[in-house]
C-alpha positions as CSV (number, residue, x, y, z in Angstrom):
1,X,18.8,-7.0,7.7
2,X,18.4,-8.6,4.0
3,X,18.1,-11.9,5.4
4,X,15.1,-10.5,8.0
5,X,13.1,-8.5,4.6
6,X,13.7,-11.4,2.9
7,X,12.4,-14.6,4.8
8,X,9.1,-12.1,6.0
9,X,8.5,-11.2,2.1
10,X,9.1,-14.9,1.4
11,X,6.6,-15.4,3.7
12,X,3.9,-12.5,3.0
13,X,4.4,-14.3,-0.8
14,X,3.5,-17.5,0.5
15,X,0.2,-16.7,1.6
16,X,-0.7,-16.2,-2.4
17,X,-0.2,-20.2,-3.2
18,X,-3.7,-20.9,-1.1
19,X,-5.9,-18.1,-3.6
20,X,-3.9,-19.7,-6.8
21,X,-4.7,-23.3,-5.5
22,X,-8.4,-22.7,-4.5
23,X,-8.8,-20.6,-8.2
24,X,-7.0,-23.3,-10.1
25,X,-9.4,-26.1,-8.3
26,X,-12.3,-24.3,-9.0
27,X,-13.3,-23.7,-5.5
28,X,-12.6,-20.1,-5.6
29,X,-14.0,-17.9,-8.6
30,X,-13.5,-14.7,-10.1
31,X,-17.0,-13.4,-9.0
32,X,-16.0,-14.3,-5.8
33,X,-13.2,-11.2,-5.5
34,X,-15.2,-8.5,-5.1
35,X,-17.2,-9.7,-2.7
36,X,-13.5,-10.6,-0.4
37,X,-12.0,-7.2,-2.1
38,X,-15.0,-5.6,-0.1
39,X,-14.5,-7.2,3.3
40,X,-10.4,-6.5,2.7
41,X,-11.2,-2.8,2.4
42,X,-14.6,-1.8,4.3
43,X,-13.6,-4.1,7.5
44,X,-10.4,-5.7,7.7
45,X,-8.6,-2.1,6.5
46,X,-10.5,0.0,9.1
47,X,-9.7,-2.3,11.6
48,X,-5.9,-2.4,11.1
49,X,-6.3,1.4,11.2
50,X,-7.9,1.4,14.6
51,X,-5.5,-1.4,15.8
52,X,-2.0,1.1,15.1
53,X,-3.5,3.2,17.1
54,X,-3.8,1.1,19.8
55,X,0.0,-0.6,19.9
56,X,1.5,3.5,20.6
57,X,1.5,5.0,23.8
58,X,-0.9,8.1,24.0
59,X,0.7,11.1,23.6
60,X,0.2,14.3,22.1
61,X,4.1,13.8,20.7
62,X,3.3,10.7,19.6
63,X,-0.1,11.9,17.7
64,X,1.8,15.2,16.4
65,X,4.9,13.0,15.0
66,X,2.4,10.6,13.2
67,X,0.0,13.4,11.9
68,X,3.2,14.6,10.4
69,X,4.5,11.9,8.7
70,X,1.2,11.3,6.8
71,X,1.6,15.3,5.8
72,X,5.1,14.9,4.8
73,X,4.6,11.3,3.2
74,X,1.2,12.8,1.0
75,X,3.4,15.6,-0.2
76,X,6.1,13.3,-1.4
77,X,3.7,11.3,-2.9
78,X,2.0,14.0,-4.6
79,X,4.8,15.7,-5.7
80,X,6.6,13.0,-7.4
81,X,3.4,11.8,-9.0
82,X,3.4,15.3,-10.5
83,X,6.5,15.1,-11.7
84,X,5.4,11.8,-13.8
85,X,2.7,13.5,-15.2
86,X,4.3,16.6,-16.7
87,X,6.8,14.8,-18.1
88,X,4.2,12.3,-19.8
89,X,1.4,14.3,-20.1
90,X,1.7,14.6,-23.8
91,X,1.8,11.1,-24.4
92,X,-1.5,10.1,-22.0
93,X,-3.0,8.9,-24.8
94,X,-0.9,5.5,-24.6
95,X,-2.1,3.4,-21.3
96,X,1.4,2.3,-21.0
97,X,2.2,6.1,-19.7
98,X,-0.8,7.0,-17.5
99,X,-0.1,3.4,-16.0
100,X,3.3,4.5,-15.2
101,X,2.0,7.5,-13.8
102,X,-0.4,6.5,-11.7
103,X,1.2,3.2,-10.1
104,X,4.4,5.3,-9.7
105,X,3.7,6.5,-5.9
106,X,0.5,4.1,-5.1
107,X,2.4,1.0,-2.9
108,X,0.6,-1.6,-0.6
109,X,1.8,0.0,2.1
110,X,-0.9,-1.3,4.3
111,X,-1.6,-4.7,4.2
112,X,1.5,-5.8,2.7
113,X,3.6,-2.7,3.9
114,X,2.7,-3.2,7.9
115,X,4.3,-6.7,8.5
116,X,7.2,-5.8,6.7
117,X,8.3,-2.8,8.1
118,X,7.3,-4.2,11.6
119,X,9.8,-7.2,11.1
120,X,12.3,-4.5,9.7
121,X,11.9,-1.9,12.5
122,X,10.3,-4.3,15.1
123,X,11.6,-1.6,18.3
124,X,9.3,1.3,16.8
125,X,5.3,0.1,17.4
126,X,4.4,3.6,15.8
127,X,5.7,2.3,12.2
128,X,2.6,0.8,11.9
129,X,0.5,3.6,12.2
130,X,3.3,5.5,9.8
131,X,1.9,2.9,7.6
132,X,-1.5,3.1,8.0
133,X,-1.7,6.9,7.8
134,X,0.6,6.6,4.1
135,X,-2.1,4.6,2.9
136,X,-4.6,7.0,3.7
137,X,-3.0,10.1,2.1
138,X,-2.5,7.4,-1.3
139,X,-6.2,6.5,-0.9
140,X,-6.7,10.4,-1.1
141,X,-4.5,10.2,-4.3
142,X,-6.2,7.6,-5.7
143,X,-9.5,9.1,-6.6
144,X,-8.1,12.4,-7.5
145,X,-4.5,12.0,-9.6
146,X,-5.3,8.5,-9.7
147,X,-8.5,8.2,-11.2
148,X,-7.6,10.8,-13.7
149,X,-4.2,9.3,-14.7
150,X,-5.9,6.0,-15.5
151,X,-8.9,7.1,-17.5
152,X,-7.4,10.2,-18.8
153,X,-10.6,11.9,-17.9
154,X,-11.0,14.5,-15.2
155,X,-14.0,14.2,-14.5
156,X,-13.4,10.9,-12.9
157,X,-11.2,13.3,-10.2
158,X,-13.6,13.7,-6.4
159,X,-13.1,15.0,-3.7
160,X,-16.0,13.2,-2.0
161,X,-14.4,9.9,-2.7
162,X,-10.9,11.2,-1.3
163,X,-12.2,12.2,2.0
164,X,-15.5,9.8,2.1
165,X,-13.2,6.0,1.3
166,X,-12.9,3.2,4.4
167,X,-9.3,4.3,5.2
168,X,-9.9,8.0,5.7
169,X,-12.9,7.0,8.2
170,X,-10.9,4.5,9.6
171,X,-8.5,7.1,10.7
172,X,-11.2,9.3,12.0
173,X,-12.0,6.4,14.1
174,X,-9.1,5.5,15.4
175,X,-8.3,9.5,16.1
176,X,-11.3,9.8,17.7
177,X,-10.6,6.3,19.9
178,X,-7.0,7.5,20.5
179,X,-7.8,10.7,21.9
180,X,-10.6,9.4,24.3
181,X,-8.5,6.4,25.7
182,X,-10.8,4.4,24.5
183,X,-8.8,1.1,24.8
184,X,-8.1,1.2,28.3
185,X,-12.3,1.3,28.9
186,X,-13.4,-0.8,25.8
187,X,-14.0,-4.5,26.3
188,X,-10.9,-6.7,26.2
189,X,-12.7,-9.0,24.0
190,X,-13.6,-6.0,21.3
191,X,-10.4,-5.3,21.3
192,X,-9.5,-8.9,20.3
193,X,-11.8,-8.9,17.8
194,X,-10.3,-5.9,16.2
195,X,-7.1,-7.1,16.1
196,X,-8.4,-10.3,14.7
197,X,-9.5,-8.6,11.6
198,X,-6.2,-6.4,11.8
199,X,-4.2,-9.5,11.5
200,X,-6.2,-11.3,8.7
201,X,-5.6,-8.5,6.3
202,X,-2.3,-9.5,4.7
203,X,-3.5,-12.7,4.1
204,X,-6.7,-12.0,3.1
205,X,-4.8,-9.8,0.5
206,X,-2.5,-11.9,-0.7
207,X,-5.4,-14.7,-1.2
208,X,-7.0,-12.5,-2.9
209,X,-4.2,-11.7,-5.3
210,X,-3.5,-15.6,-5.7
211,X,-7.0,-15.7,-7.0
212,X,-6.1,-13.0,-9.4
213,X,-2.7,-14.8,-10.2
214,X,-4.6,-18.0,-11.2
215,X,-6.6,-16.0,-13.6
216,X,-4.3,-13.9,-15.6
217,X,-2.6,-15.5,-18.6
218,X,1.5,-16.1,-17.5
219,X,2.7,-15.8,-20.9
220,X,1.3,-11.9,-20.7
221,X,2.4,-11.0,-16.8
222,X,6.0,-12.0,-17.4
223,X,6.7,-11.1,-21.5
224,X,5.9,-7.4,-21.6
225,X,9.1,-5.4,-21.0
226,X,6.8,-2.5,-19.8
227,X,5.2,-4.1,-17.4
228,X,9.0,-5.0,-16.0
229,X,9.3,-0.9,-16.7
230,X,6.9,0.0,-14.5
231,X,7.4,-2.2,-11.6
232,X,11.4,-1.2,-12.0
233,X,9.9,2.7,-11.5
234,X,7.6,1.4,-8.6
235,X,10.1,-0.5,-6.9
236,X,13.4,0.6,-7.2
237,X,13.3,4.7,-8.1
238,X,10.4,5.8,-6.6
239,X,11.4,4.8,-3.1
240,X,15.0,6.2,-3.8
241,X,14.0,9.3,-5.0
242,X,12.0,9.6,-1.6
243,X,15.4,8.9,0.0
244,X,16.5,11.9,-1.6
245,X,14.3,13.8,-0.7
246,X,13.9,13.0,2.8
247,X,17.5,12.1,3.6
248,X,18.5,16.0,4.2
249,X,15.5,16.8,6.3
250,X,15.3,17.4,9.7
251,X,13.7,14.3,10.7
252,X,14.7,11.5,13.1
253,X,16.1,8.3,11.3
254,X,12.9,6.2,12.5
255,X,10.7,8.2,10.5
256,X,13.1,8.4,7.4
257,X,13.6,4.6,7.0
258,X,9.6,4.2,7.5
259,X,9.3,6.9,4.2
260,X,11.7,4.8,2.5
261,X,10.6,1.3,3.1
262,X,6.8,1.8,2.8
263,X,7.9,4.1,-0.7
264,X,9.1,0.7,-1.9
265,X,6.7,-1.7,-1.4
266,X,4.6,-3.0,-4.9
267,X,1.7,-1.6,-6.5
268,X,-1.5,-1.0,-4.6
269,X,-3.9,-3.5,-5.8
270,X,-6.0,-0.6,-5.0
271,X,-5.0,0.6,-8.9
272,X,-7.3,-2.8,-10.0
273,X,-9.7,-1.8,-7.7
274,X,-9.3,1.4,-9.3
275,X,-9.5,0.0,-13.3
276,X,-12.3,-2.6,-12.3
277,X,-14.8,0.1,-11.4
278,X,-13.8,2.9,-14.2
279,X,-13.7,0.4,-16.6
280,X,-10.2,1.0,-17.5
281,X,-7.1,-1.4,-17.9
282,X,-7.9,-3.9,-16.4
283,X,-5.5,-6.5,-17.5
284,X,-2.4,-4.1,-17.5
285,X,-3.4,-3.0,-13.9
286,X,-3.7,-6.9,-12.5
287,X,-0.4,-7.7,-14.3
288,X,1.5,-4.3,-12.6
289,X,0.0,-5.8,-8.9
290,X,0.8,-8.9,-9.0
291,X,4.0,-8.8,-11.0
292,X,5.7,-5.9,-8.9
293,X,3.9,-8.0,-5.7
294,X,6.2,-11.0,-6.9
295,X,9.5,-9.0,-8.2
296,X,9.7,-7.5,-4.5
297,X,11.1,-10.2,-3.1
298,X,14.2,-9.2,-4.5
299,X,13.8,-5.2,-4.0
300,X,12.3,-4.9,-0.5
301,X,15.3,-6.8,1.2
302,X,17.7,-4.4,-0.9
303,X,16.2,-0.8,0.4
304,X,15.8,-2.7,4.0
305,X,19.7,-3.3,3.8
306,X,20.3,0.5,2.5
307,X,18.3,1.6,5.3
308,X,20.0,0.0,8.3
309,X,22.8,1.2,6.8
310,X,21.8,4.9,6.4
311,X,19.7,4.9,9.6
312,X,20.7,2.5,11.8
């Protein structure tokens, strides 16, 4: 099992040399991201939605058991974001801490989650809608906890934005699609066409981070211990303490592992996303994404080992 997390991580990674090359060449700019930022999330990211939805069999089991897990995945991801932010809510006047807080339970469990935990779990087609419907309760986070964590102002915190963001939609989509059948009456070319977007997402991300890569000064990504703090927090004992939490409830090992594996994957580069368009920390939020994006290599392949282990 570490050797199968660690060649498809290897390989996820290796998707970022193109973006670093193209930046470094000068064929690829820095105004160009948020233009490919934009497709990633108000296309390609609806589209992998939708396209869970259509790899499970249609069931109201099936439906029930994934609704649940985005429930029970939100909560854990709420709840231990909580816990961060009592215990450094008196020091939120230091970025380092509200950068903590904020990356602690927001992982790219989407496009660099799904291929993962399908090459880890590739029996169980429903992980990838476990996935999909993670990242829509962290999306939910995001412009609530999130926003407020990394500006330190509350005002930032919307509800509008939680509900009204591609991935929420996107599931409303793909609900709505599931529960009409719609694949078995839609047009087998639409239906390649949305799986074509599906599948150029984690490339498409991982391009896009290469670009950011190229940009970012090496010296700063790799010397500040912090930064190596907070990726350790996001990669190691945020998806353990989600073990513990879900290890002794009554759920089937299937849906354990999933909570495990997508709790460690690295930052969402959502959180730049996040800093670009509050005007907050930029530069400490590129250097937590691609950092904990690269220092994964080495994590992922370790909870993927605990997991087959623990659940088979």
């Amino acid at each position: 099992m570490f050797t199968i997390a660690f060649s498809n991580v290897l390989i996820t990674l290796l998707y970022i040399i193109p973006g670093f090359i193209c930046r470094k060449t000068g064929i690829a700019k820095s105004e160009h991201l948020p233009t490919l930022s934009a497709i990633l999330m108000y296309v390609c990211s609806p589209c992998m939605i939708v396209n869970s939805f259509f790899e499970i069999k249609r069931s109201g089991e099936e439906i029930g058991r994934i609704m649940l897990f985005f429930l029970v995945a939100l909560v854990i991801q709420t709840v231990l974001t909580f816990v961060l932010y009592f215990i450094f809510k008196k020091k939120f006047d230091d970025v380092k801490y509200r950068m903590l807080t904020v990356s602690f339970g927001l992982g790219n469990a989407g496009f660099f989650g799904i291929p993962i935990i399908k090459a880890i779990l590739p029996n169980y087609p429903e992980v990838a809608s476990f996935a999909c419907v993670y990242i829509v309760g962290m999306n939910m986070l995001t412009f609530t906890i999130g926003a407020y964590c990394l500006t330190g102002d509350k005002k930032r915190m919307t509800l509008k934005k939680a509900f009204l963001n591609p991935s929420f939609v996107g599931l409303i989509v793909a609900l709505a699609l599931y529960a009409a059948n719609a694949k078995a009456i839609m047009p087998q070319m639409l239906i390649d066409a949305i799986n074509l977007l599906n599948r150029i997402t984690t490339p498409l991300c991982m391009i896009i981070l290469g670009i950011r890569l190229a940009s970012v000064s090496f010296k700063k990504l790799f010397t500040r211990a912090y930064v190596y703090i907070i990726c350790a927090c996001k990669l190691l004992i945020f998806p353990f303490a989600c073990l513990g939490i879900i290890y002794f409830l009554p759920f089937d090992p299937v849906f354990k592992a999933a909570i495990f594996i997508l709790g460690g994957t690295p930052c969402a580069s959502v959180m730049l996303n996040l800093a670009e368009m509050y005007e907050g920390e930029r530069e400490l939020a590129a250097n937590c994404v691609l950092l904990s994006t690269l220092l994964c290599i080495f994590t992922i392949p370790v909870i993927a080992t605990v997991s087959s282990v623990l659940f088979g």
